[in-house]
Backbone bond lengths (Angstrom), bond angles and torsions (degrees), N, CA, C in turn:
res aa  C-N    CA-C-N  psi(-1)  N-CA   C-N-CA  omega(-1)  CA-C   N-CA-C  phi
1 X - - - 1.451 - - 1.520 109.16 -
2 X 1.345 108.98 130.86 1.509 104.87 171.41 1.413 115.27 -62.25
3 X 1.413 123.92 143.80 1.392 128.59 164.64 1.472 101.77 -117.40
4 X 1.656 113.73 158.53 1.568 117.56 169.34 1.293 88.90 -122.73
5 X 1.485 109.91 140.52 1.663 121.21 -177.42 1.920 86.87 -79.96
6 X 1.524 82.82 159.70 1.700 105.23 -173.52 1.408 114.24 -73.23
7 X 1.621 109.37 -18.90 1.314 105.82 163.45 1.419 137.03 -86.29
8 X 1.330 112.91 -10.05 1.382 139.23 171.51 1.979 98.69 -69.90
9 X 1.487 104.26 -57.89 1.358 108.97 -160.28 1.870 92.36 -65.68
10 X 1.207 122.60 -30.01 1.589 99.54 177.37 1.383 118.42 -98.13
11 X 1.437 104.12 0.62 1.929 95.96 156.09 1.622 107.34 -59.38
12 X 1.597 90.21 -61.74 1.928 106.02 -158.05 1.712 90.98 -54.65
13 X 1.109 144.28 -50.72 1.623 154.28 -176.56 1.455 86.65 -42.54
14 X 1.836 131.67 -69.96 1.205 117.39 -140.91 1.314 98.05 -95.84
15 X 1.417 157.58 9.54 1.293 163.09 50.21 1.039 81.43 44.36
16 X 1.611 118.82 -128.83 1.320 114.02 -159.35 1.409 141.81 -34.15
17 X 1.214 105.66 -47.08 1.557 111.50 165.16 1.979 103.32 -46.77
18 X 1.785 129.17 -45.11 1.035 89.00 169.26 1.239 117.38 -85.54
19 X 1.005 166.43 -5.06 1.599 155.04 162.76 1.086 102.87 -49.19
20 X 1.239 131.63 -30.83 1.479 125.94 -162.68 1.403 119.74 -85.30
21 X 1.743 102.55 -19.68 1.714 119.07 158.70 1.645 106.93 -90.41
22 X 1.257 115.69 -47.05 1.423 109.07 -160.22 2.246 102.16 -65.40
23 X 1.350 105.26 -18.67 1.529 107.76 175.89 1.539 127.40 -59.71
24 X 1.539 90.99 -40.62 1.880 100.97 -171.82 1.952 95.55 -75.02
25 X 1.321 98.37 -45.79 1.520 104.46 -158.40 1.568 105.52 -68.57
26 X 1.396 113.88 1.53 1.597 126.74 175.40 1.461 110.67 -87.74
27 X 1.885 99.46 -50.17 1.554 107.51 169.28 1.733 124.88 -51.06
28 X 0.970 93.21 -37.90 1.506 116.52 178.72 1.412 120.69 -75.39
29 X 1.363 127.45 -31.65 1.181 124.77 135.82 1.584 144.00 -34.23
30 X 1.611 81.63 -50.37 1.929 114.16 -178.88 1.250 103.63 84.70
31 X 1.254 117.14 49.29 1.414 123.82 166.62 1.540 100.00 -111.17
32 X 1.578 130.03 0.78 1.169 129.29 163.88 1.779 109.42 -134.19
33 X 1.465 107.86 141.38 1.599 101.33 -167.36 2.248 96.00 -75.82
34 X 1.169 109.85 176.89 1.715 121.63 -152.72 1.871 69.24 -114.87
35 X 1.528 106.99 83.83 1.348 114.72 162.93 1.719 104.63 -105.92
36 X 1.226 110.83 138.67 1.854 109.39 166.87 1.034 106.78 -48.90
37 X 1.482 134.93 -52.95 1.572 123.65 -166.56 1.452 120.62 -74.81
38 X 1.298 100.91 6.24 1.409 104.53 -171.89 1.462 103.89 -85.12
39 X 1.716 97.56 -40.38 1.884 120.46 -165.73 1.820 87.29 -58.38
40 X 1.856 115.01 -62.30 1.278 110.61 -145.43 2.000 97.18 -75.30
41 X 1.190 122.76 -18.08 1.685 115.75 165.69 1.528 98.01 -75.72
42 X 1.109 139.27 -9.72 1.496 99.54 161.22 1.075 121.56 -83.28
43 X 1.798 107.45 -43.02 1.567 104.90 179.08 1.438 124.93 -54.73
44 X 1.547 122.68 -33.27 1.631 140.13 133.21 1.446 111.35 0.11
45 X 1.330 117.12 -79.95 1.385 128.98 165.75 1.594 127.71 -57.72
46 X 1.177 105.70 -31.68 2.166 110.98 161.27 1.070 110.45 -78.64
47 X 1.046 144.77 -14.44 1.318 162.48 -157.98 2.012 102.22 -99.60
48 X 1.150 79.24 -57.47 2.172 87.28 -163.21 1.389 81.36 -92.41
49 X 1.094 133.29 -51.49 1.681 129.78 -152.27 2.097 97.87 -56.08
50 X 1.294 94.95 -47.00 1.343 107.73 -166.22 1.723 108.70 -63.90
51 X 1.172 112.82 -55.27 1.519 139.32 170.39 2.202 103.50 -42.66
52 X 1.289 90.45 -56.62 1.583 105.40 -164.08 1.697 85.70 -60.51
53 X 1.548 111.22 -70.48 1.180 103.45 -164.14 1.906 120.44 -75.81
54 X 0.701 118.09 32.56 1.832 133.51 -175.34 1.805 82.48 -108.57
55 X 1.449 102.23 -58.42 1.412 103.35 -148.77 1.397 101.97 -75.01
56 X 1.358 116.45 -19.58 1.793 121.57 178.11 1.620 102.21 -69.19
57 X 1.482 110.80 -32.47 1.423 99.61 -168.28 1.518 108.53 -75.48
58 X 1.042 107.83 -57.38 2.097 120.30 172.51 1.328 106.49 -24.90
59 X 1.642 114.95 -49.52 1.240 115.67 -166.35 1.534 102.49 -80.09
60 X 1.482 120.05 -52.56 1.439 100.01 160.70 1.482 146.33 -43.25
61 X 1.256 109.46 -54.19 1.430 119.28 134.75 1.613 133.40 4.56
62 X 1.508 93.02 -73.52 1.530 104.57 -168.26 2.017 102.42 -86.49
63 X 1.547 97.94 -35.18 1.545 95.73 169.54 1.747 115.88 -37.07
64 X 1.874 102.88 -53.40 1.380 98.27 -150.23 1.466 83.30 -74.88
65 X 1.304 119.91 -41.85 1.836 100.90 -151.92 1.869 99.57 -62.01
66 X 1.058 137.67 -32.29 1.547 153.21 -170.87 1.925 81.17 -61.09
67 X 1.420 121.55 -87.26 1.518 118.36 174.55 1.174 135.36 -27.04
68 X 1.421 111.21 -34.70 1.283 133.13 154.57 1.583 143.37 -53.17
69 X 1.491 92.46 -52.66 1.576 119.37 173.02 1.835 107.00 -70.05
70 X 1.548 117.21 -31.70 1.435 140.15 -155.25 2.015 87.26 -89.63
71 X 0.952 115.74 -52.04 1.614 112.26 -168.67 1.511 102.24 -76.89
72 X 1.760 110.98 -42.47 1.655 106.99 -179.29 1.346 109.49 -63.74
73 X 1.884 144.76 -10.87 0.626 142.43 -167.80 1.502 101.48 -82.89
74 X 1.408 99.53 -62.46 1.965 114.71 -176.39 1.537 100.95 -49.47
75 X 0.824 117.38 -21.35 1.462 122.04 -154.12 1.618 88.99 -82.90
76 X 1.334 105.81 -63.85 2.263 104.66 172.30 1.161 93.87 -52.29
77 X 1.253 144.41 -51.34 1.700 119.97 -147.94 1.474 97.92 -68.36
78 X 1.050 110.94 -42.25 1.194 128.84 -152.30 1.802 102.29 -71.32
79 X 1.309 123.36 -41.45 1.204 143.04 143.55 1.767 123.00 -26.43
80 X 1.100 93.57 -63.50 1.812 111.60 177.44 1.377 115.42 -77.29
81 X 0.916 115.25 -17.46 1.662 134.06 156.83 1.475 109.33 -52.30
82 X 1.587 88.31 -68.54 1.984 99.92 -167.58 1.424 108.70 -60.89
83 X 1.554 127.96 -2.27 1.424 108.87 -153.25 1.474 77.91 -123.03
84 X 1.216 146.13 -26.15 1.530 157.14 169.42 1.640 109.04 -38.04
């Protein structure tokens, strides 16, 4: 199964989230014509960008505390050992 590492998913997340500002503020210029599909691909992109990168963080998140919990563990055995 493919996986995307959690740090990938909050680049591509914060990517989108900016396209999703840098798009309107282009329209608004008039360096892009005031097409509907333009409006619903940005919201497209606030939408996933926001989602992608929430979900990159959790997963980072839960990585470190799991890495965390995994060394404080070795760390007692490793402890109860020395005093044995």
């Amino acid at each position: 199964m493919f996986r995307i590492s959690s740090k990938t998913m909050i680049i591509v997340g914060g990517t989108l989230l900016v396209l999703s500002v840098i798009i309107p503020a282009l329209r608004l210029a008039e360096f892009l014509p005031a097409w509907l599909w333009i409006d619903l691909l940005t919201y497209v992109f606030l939408v996933s960008g926001l989602f992608l990168g929430m979900l990159g963080i959790f997963t980072f998140a839960k990585e470190s505390r799991d890495r965390h919990a995994q060394d404080s563990q070795y760390e007692r055995l490793r402890d109860m050992d020395d005093e044995s």
